[in-house]
BAZA-581070 format. One line per 2 residues: number of its first residue (from 1); their letters; for each residue x, y, z of N, C-alpha, C. Coordinates in Angstrom, 1 decimal, padded with zeros to 4 digits, always signed. Each point is the difference from the previous one (the first is absolute). Last residue first. Layout:
residues N
NUM = a = X,Y,Z,X,Y,Z,X,Y,Z  ...
end
This chain:
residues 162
162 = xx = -159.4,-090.6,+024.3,+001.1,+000.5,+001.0,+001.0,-000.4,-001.1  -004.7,-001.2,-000.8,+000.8,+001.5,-000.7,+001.3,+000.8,+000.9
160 = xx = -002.4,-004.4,+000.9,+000.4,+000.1,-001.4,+000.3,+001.2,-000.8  -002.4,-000.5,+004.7,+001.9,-000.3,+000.3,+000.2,-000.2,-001.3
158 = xx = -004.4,+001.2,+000.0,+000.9,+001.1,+000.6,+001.6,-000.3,+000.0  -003.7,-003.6,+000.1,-000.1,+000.8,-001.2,+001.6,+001.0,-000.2
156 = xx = +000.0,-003.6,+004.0,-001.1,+001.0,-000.4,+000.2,+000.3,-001.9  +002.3,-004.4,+002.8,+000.3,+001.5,-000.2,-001.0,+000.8,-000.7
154 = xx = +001.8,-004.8,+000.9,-001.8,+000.5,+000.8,+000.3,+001.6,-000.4  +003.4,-002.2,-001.6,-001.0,-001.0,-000.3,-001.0,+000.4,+000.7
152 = xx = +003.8,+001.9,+001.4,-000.3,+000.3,-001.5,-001.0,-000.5,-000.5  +000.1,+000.4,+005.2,+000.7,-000.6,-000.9,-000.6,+000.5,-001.2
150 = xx = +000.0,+000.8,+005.3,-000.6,+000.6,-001.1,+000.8,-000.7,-001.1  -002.2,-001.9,+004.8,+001.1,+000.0,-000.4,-000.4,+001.3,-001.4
148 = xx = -002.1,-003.1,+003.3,-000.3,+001.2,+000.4,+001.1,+000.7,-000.6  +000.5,-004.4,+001.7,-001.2,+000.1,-001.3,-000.4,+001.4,-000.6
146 = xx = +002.2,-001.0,+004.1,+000.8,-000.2,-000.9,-000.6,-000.3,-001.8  -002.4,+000.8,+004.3,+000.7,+001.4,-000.7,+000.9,-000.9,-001.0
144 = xx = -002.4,-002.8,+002.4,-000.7,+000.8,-000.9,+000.8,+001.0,-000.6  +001.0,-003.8,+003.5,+001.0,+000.4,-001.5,-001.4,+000.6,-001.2
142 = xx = -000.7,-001.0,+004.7,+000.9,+000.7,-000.1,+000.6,+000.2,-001.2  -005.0,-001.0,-000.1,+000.9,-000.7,+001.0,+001.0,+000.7,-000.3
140 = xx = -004.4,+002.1,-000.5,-000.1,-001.6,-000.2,+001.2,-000.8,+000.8  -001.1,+004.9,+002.1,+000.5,-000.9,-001.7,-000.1,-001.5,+000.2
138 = xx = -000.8,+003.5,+003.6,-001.2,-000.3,-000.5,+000.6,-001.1,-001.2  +002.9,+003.0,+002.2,-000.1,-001.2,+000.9,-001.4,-001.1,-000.9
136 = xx = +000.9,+004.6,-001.6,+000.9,-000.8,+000.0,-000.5,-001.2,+000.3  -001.5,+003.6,+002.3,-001.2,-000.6,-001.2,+001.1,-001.3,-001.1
134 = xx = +001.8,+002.6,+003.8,-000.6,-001.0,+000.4,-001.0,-000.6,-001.0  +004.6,+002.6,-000.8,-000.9,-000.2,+000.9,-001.0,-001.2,-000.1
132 = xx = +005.1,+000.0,-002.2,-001.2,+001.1,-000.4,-000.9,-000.3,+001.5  +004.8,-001.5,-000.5,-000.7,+001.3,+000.6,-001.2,+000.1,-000.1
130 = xx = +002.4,-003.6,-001.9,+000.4,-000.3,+001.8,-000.9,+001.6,+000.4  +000.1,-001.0,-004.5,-000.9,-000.9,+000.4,+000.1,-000.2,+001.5
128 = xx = +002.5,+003.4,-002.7,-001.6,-000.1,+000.5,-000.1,-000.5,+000.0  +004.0,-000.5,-000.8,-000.2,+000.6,+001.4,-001.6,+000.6,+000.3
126 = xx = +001.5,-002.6,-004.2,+000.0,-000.9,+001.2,+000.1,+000.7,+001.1  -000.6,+002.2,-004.1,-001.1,-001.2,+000.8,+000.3,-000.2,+000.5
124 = xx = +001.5,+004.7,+000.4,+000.6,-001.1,-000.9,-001.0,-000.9,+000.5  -001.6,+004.9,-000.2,+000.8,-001.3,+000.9,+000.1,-001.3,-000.9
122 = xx = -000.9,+005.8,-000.1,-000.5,-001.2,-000.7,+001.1,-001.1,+000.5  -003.8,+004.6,+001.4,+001.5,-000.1,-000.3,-000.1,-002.0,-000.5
120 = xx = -003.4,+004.9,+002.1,-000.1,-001.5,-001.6,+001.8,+000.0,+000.2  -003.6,+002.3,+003.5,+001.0,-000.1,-000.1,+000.8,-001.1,-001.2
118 = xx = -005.4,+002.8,+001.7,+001.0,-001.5,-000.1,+001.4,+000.6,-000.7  -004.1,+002.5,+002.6,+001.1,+000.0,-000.8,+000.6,-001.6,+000.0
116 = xx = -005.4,+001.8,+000.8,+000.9,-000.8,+000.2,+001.1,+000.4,-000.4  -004.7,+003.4,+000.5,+000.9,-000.8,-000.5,+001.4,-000.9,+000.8
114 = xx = -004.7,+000.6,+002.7,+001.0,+001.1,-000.9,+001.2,-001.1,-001.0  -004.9,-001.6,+000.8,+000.6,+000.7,+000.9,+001.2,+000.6,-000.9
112 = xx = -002.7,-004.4,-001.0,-000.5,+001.0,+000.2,+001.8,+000.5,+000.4  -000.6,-004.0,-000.7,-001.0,+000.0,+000.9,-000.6,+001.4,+000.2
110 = xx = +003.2,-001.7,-003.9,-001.6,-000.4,+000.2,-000.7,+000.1,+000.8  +003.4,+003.8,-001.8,+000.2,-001.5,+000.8,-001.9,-000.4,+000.2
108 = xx = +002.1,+003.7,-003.0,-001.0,-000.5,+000.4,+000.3,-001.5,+000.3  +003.9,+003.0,-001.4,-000.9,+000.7,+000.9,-001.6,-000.3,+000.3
106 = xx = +004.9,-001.9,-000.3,-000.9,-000.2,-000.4,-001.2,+001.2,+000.8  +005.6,+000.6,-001.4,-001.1,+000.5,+000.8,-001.7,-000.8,-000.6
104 = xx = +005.9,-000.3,-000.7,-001.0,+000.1,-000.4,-001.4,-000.6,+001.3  +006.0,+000.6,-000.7,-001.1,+000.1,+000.6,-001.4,+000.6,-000.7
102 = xx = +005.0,-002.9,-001.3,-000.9,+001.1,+000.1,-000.8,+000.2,+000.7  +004.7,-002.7,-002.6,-001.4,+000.0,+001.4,-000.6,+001.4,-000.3
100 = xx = +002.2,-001.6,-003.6,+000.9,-000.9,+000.6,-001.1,-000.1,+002.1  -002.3,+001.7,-005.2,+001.2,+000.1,+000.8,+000.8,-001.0,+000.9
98 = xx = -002.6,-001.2,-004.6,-000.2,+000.2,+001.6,+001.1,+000.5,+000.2  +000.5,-001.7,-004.2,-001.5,+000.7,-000.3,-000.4,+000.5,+001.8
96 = xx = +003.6,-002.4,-000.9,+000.6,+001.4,-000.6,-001.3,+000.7,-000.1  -000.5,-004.8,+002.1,+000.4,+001.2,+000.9,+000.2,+001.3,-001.0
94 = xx = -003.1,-003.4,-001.9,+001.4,+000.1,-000.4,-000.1,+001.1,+001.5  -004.3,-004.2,+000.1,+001.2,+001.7,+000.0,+001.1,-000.1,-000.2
92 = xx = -004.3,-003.7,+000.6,+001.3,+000.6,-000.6,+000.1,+001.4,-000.2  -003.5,-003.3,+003.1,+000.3,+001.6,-001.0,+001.2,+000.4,-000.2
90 = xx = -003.6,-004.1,+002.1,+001.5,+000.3,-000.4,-000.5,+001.3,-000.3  -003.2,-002.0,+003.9,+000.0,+000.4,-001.8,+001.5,+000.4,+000.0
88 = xx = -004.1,-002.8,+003.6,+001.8,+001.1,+000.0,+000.2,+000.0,-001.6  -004.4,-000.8,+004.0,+000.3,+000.2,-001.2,+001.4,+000.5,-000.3
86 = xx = -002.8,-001.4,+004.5,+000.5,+000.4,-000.9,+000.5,-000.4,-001.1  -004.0,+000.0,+004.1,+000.3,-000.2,-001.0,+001.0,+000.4,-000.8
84 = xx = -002.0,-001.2,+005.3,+000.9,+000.5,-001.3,-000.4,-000.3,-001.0  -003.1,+000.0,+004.4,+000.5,-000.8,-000.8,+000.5,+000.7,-001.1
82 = xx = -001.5,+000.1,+005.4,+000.4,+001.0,-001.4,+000.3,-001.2,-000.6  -003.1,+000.3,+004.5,+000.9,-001.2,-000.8,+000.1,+001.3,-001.2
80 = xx = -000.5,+001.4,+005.0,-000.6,+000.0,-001.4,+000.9,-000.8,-000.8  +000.7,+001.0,+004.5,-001.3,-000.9,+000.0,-000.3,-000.2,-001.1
78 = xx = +004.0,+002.8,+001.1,-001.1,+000.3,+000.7,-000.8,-000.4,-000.1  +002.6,-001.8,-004.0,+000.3,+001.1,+000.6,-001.2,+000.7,+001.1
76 = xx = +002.1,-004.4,-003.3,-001.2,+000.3,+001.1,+000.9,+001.3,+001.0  +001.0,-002.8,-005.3,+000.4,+000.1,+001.1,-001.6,+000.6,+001.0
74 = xx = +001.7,-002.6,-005.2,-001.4,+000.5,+001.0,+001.3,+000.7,+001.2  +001.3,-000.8,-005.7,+000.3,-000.3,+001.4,-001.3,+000.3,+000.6
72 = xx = +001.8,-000.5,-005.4,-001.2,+000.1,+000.7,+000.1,-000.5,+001.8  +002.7,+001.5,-005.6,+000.0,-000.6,+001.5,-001.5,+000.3,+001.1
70 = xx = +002.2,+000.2,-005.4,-000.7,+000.7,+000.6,+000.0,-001.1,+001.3  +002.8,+001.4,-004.5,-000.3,-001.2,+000.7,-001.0,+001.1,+001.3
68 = xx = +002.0,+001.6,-004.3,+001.0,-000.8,+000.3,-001.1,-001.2,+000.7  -000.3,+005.3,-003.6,-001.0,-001.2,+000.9,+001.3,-001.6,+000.3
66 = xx = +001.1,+004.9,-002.1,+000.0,-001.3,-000.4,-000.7,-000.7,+001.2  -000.6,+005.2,-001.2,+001.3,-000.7,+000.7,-000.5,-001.7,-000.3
64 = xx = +000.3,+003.9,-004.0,-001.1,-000.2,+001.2,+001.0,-001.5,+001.1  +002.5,+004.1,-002.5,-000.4,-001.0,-000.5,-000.9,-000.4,+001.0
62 = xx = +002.1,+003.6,+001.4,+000.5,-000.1,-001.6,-000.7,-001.1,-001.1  -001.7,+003.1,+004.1,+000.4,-001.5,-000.1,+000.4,+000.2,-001.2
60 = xx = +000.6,+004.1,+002.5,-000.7,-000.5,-000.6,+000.5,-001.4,-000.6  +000.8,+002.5,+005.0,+000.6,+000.5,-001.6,-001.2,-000.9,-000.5
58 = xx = +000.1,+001.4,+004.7,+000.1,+000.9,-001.3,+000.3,-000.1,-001.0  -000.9,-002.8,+003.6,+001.3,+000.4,-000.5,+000.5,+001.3,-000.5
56 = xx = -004.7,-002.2,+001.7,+001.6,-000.4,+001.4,+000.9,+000.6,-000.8  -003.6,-000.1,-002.6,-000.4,+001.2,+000.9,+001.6,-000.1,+001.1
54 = xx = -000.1,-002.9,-003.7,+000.3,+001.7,-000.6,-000.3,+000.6,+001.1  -000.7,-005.0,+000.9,+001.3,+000.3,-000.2,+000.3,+001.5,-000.7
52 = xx = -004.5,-001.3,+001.1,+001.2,-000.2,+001.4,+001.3,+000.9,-000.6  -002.9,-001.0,-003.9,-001.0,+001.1,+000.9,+001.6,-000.1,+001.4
50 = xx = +000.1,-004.0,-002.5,+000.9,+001.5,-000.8,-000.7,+001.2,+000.8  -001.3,-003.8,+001.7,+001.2,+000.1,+000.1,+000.6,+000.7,-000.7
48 = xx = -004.3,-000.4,-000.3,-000.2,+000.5,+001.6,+001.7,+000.1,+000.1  -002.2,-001.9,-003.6,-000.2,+001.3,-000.6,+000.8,+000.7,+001.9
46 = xx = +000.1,-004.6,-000.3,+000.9,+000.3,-001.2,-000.1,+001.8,+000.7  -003.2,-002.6,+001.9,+001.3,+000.4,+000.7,+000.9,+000.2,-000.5
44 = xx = -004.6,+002.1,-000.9,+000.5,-001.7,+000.0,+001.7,+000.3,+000.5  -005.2,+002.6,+001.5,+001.5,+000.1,-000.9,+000.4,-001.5,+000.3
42 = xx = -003.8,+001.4,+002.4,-000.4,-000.3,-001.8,+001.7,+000.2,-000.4  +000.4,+001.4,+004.5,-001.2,-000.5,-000.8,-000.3,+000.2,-001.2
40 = xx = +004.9,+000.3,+001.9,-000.6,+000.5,+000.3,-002.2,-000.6,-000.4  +005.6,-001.5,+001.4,-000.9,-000.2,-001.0,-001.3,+000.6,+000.5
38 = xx = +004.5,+001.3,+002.6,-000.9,-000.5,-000.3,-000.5,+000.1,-001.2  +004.9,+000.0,+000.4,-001.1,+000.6,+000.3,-001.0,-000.7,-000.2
36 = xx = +005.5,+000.9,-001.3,-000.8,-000.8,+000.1,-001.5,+000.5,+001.3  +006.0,+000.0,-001.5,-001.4,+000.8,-000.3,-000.6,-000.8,+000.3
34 = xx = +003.3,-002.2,+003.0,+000.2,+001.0,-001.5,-001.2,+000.8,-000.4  +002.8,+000.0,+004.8,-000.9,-000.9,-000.7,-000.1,+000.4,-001.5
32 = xx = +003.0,+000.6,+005.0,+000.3,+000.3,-001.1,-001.2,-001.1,-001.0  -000.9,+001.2,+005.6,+001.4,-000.6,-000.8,-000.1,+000.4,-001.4
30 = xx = -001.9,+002.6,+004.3,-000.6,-000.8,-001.3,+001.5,-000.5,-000.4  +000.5,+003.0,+003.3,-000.2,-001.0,+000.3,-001.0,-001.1,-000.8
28 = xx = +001.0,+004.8,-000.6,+001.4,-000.8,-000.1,-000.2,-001.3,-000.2  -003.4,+003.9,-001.2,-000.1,-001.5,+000.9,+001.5,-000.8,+000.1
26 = xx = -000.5,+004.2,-002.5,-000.5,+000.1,+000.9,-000.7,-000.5,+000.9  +002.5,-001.2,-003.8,+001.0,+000.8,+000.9,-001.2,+000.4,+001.1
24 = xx = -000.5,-004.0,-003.0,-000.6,+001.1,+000.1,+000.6,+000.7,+001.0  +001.4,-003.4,-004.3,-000.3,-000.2,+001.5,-001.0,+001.8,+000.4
22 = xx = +001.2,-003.7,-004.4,+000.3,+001.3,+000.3,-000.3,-000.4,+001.9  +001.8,-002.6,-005.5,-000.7,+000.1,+001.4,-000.2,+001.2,+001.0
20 = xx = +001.6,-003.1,-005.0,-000.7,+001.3,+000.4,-000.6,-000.3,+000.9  +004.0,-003.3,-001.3,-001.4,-000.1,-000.1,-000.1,+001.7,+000.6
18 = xx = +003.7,-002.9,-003.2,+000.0,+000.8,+000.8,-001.7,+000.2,+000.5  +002.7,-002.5,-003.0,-000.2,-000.8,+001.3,+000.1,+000.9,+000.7
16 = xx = -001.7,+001.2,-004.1,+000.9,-000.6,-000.3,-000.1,-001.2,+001.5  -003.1,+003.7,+000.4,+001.4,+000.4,-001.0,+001.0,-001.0,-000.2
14 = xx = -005.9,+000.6,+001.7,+001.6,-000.3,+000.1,+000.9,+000.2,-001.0  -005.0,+000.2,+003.1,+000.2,+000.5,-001.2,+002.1,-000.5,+000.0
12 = xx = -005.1,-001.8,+002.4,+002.0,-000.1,+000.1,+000.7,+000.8,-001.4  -004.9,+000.3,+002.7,+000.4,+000.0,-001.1,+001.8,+000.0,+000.1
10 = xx = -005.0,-001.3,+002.9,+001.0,+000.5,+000.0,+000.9,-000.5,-001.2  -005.7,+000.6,+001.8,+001.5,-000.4,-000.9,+001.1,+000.4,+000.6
8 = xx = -005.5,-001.6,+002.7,+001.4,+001.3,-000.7,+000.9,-000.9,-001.0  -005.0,-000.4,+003.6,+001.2,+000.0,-001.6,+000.3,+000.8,-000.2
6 = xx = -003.1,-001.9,+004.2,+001.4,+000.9,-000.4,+000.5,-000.2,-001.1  -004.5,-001.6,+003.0,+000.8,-000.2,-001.0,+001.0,+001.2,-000.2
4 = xx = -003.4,-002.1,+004.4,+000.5,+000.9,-000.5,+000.8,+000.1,-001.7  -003.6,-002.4,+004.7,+001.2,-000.3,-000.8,+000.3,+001.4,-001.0
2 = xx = -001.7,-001.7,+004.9,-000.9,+000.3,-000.6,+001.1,+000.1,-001.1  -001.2,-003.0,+004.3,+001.1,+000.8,-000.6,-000.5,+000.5,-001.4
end
């Protein structure tokens, strides 16, 4: 069996006990996930989570995303051993700075091909921890999101001129 590596981030950007998540109207059947993407070569996974999080959103990181914890799974797909790598980063957000949903268009998905629409809207934590999809499942343990929080005490630069 021959083996394979996968690294990616995924970035919980958030409002309070609100989390940024999108879906893709042109896959119903994808559940609801947050930004996030492959780590590309020679990139580090910091530089790879603010890179994810502007191409998936269109907006601009307000502040660089905070490095949390990193996970490491194997599985076996068609004979080939894969082995995970992810990476998950905070990123406080004021919602008045984000619409309320939107649609935004990645237009260089990593395997190639036509641009992606994602769908951005914003779920309470505790109903994304029952929704988000399958890279979700990857977290350390259930009470990650609740870690995953925006408080005055972690607050960017930016929230001192609100």
């Amino acid at each position: 069996m021959t083996g394979h590596f996968i690294e990616k981030v995924l970035v919980y950007a958030a409002d309070r006990d609100r989390l940024l998540v999108f879906d893709e109207p042109d896959f119903p059947h994808i559940l609801p996930q947050v930004p996030g993407g492959t780590v590309e070569h020679g990139e580090s996974p910091s530089a790879a989570a603010w890179r994810e999080f502007e191409e998936e959103t269109g907006l601009a990181c307000p502040s660089p995303p905070r490095f949390m914890t990193s996970v490491d799974y194997r599985d076996a797909r068609d004979g080939v051993s894969i082995h995970h790598k992810r990476h998950f980063f905070h990123l406080p957000l004021l919602h008045t700075l984000c619409s309320q949903s939107w649609i935004h268009s990645e237009t260089t998905p990593h395997g190639g091909g036509a641009p992606v629409r994602f769908s951005f809207f914003w779920l309470a934590r505790d109903e994304a921890s029952q929704r988000l999809g399958y890279e979700h499942m990857a977290l350390p343990c259930p009470c990650f999101l609740r870690s995953v929080r925006f408080s005055l005490s972690q607050a960017p630069d930016y929230v001192s001129h609100w």
